[in-house]
Biotite code that builds the C-alpha atoms (Angstrom):
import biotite.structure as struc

atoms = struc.array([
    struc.Atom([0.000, 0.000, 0.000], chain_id="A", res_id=1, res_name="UNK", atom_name="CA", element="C"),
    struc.Atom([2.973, 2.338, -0.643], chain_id="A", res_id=2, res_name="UNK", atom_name="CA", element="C"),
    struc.Atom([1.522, 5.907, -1.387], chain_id="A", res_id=3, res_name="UNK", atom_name="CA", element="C"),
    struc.Atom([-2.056, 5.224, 0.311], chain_id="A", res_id=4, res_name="UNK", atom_name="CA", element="C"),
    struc.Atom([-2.682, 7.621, 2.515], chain_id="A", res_id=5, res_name="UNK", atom_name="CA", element="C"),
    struc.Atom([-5.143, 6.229, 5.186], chain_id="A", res_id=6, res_name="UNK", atom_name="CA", element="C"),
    struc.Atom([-7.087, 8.751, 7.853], chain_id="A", res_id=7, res_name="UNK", atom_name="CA", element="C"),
    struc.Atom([-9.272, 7.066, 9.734], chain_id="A", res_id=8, res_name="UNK", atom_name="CA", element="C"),
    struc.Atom([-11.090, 10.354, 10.462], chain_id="A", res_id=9, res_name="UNK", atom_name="CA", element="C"),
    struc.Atom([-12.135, 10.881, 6.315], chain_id="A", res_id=10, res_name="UNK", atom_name="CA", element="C"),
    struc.Atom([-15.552, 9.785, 5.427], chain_id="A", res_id=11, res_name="UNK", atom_name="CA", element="C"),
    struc.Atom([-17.484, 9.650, 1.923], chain_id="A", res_id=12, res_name="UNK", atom_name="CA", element="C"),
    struc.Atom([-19.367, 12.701, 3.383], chain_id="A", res_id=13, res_name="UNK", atom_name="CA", element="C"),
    struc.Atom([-19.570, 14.642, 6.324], chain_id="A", res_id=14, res_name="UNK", atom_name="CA", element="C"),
    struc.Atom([-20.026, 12.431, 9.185], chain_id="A", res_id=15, res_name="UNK", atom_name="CA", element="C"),
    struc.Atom([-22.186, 13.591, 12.032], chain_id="A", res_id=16, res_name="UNK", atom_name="CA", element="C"),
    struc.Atom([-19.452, 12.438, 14.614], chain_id="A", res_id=17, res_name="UNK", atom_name="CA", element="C"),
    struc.Atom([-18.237, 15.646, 13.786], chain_id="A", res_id=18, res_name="UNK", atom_name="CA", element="C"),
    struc.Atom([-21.189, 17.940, 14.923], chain_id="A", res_id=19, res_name="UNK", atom_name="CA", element="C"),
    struc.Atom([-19.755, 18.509, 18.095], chain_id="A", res_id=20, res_name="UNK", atom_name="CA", element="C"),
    struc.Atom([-16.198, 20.158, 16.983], chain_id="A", res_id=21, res_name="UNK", atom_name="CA", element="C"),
    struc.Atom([-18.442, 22.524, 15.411], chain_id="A", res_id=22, res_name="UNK", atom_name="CA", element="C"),
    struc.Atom([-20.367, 24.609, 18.427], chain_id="A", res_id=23, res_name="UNK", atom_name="CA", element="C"),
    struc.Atom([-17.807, 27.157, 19.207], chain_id="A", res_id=24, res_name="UNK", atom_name="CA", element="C"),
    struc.Atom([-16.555, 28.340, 15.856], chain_id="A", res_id=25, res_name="UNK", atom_name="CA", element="C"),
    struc.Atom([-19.276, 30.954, 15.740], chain_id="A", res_id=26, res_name="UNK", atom_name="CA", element="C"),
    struc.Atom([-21.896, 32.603, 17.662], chain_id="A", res_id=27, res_name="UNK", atom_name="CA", element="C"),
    struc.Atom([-24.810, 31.865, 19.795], chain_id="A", res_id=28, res_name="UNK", atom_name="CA", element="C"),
    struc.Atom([-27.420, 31.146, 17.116], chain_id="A", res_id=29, res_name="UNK", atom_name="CA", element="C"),
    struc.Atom([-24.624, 28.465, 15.376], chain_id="A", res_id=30, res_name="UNK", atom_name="CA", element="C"),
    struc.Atom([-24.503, 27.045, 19.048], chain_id="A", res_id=31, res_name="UNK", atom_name="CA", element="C"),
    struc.Atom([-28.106, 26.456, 19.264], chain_id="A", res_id=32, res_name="UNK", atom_name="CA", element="C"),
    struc.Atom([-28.123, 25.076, 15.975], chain_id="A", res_id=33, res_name="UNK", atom_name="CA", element="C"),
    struc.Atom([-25.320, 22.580, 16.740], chain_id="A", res_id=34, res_name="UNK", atom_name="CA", element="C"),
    struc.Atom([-27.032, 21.685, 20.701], chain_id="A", res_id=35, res_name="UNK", atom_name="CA", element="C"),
    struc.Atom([-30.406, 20.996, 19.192], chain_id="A", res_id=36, res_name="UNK", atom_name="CA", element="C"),
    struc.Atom([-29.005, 18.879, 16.085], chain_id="A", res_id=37, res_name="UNK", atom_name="CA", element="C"),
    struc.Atom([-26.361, 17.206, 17.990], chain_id="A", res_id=38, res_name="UNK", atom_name="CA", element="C"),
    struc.Atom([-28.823, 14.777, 20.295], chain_id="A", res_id=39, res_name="UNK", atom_name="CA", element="C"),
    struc.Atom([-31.037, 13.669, 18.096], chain_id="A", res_id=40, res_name="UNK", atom_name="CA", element="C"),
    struc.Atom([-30.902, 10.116, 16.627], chain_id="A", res_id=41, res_name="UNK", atom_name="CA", element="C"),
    struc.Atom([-29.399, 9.725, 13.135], chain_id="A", res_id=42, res_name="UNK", atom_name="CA", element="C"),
    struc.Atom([-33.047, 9.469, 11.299], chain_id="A", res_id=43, res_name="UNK", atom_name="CA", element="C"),
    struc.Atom([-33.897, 12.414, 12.670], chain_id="A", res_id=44, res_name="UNK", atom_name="CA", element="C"),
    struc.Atom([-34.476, 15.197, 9.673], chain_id="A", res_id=45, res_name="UNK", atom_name="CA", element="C"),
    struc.Atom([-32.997, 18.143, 11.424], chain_id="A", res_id=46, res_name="UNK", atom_name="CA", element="C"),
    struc.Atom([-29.773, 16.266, 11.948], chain_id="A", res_id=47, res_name="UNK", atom_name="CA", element="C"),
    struc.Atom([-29.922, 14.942, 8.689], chain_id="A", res_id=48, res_name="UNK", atom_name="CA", element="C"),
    struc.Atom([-30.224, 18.668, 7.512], chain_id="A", res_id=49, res_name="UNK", atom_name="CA", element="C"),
    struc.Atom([-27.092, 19.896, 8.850], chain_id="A", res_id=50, res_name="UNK", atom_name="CA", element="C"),
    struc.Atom([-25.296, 16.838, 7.513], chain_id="A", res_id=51, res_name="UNK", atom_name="CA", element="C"),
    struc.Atom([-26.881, 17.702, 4.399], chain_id="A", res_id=52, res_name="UNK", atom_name="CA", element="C"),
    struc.Atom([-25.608, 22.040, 4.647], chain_id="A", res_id=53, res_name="UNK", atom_name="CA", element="C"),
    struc.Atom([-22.393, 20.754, 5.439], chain_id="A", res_id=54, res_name="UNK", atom_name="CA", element="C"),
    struc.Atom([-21.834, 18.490, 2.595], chain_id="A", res_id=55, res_name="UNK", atom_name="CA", element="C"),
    struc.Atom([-23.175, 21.362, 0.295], chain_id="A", res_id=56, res_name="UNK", atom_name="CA", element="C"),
    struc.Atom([-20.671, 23.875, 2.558], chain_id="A", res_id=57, res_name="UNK", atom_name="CA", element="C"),
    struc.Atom([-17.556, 21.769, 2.201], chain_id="A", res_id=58, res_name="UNK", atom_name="CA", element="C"),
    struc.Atom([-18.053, 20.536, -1.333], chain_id="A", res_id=59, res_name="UNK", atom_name="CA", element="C"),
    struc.Atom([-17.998, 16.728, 0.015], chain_id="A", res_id=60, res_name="UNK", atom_name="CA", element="C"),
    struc.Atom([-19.192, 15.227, -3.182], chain_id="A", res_id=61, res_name="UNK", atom_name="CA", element="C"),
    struc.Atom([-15.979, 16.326, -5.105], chain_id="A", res_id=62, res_name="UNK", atom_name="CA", element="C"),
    struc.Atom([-13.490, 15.356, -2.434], chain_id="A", res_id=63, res_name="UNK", atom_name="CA", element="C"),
    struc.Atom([-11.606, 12.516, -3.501], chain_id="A", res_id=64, res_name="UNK", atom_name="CA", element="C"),
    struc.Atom([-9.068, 10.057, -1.336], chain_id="A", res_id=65, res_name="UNK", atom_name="CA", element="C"),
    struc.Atom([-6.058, 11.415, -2.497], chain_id="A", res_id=66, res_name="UNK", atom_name="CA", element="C"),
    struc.Atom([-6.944, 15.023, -1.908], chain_id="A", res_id=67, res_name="UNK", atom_name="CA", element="C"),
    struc.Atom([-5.156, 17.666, 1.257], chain_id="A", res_id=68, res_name="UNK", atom_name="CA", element="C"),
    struc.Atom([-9.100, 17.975, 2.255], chain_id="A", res_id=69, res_name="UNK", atom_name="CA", element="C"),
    struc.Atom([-8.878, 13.947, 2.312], chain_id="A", res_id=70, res_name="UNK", atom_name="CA", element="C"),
    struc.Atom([-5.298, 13.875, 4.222], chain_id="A", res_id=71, res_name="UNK", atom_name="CA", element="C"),
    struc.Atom([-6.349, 16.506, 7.110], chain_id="A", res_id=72, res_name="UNK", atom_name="CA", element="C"),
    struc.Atom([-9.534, 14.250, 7.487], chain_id="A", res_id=73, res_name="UNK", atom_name="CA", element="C"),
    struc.Atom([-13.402, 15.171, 7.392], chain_id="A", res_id=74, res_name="UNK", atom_name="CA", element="C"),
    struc.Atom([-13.329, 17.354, 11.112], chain_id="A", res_id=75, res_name="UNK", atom_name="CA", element="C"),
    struc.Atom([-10.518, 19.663, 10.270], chain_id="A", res_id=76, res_name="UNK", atom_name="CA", element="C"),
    struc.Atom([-12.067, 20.246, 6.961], chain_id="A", res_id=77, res_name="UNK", atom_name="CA", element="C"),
    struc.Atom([-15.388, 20.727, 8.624], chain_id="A", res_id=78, res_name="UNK", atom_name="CA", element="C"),
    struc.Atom([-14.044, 23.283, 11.029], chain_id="A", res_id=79, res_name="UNK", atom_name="CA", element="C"),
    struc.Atom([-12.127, 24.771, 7.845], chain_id="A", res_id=80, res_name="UNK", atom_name="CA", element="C"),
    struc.Atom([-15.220, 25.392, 6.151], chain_id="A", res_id=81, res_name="UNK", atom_name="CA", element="C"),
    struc.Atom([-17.419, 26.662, 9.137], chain_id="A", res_id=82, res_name="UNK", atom_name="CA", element="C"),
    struc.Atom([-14.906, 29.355, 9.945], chain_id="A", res_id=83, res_name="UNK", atom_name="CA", element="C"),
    struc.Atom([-14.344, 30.124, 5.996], chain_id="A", res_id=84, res_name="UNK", atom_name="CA", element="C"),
    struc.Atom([-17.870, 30.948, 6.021], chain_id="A", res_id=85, res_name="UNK", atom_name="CA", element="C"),
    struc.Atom([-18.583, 34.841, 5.086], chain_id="A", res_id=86, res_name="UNK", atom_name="CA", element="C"),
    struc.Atom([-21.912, 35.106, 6.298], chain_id="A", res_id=87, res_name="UNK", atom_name="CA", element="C"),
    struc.Atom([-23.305, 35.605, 9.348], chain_id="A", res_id=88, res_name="UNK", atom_name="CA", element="C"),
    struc.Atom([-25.122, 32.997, 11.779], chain_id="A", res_id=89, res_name="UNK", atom_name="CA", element="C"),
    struc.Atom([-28.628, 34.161, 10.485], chain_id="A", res_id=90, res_name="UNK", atom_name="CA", element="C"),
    struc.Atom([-27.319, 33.191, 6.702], chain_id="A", res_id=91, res_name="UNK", atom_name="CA", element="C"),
    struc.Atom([-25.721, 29.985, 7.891], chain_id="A", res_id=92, res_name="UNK", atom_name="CA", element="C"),
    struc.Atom([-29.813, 28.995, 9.752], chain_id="A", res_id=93, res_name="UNK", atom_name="CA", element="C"),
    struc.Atom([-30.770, 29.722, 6.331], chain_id="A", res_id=94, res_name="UNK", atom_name="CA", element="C"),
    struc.Atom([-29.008, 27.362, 4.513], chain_id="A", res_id=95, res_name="UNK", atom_name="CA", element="C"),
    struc.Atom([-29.804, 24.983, 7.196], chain_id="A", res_id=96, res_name="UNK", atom_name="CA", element="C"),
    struc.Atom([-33.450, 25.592, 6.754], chain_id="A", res_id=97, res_name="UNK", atom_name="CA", element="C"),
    struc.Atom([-33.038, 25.735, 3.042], chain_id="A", res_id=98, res_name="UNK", atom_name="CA", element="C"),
    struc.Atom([-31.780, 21.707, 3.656], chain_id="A", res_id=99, res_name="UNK", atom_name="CA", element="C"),
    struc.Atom([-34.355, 20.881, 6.046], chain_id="A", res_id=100, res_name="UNK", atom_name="CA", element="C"),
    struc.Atom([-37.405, 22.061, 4.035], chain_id="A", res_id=101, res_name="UNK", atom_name="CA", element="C"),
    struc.Atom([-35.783, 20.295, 1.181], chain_id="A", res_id=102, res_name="UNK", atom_name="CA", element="C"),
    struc.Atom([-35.473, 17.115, 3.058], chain_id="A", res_id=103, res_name="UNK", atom_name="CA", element="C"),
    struc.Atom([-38.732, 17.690, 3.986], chain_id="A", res_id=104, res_name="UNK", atom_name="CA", element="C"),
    struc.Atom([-40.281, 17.994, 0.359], chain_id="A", res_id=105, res_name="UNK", atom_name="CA", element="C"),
    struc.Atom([-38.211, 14.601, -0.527], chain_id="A", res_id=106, res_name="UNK", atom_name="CA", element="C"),
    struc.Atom([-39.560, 12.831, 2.631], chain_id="A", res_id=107, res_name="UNK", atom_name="CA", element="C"),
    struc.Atom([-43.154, 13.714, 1.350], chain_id="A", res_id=108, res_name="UNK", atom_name="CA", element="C"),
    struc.Atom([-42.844, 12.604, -1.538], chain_id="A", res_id=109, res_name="UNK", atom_name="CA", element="C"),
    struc.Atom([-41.283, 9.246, -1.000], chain_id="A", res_id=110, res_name="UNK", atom_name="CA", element="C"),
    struc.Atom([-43.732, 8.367, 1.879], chain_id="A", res_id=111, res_name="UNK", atom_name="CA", element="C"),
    struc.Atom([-46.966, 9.418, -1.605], chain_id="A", res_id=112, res_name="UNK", atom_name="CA", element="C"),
])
C-alpha cells in the first residue's frame, strides 16, 4: 500500500461524529443550531439537515481520497469550512433551513 494515505477520520461525506467540533466556531445562534441537532438520533431530519448544509458547505461530493481535504480528514475540513464561512449565523440557519425544508419535500414525496 505504498503511497495510500489512510485517515481514519475521512468519510465519503460529512459524518455527524463531527457535529460537536463545530459549536464554538461561531456565535450563539450556530450554538443552538449545533445543541439541538447534535442529540437527536441519526433518522432524525434536522440532523440529517445539517449533515446535508455541510456536505453542500464543504463541497464533500468532489473530495476525492487522495486530496489535502482527504489527508487533514473530514473534522478539520469541517471546522475549515465553518470558519471560511462569510456570512453571518442568520445566513448559515438559512441554509440549514433551506436543507431541512428540502429534506422535507423529498420525505413527502417518497412516503406518496
Amino acid at each position: 500500500m505504498d503511497g495510500v494515505v489512510y485517515n481514519t477520520d475521512t468519510d465519503l461525506l460529512f459524518p455527524p461524529r463531527a457535529i460537536s467540533a463545530l459549536r464554538d466556531l461561531r456565535g450563539e445562534l450556530w450554538q443552538e443550531l449545533v445543541d439541538r441537532v447534535l442529540p437527536q438520533d441519526p433518522p432524525a431530519v434536522d440532523r440529517l439537515a445539517f449533515v446535508l448544509m455541510m456536505v453542500r458547505m464543504g463541497g464533500c461530493s468532489s473530495c476525492q481520497s487522495d486530496s489535502f481535504r482527504a489527508m487533514r480528514g473530514c473534522t478539520q475540513c469541517s471546522i475549515q469550512t465553518v470558519r471560511r464561512f462569510r456570512g453571518d449565523d442568520q445566513e448559515l440557519l438559512a441554509l440549514f433551513n433551506e436543507a431541512r425544508d428540502e429534506l422535507e419535500r423529498y420525505i413527502g414525496i417518497v412516503r406518496k
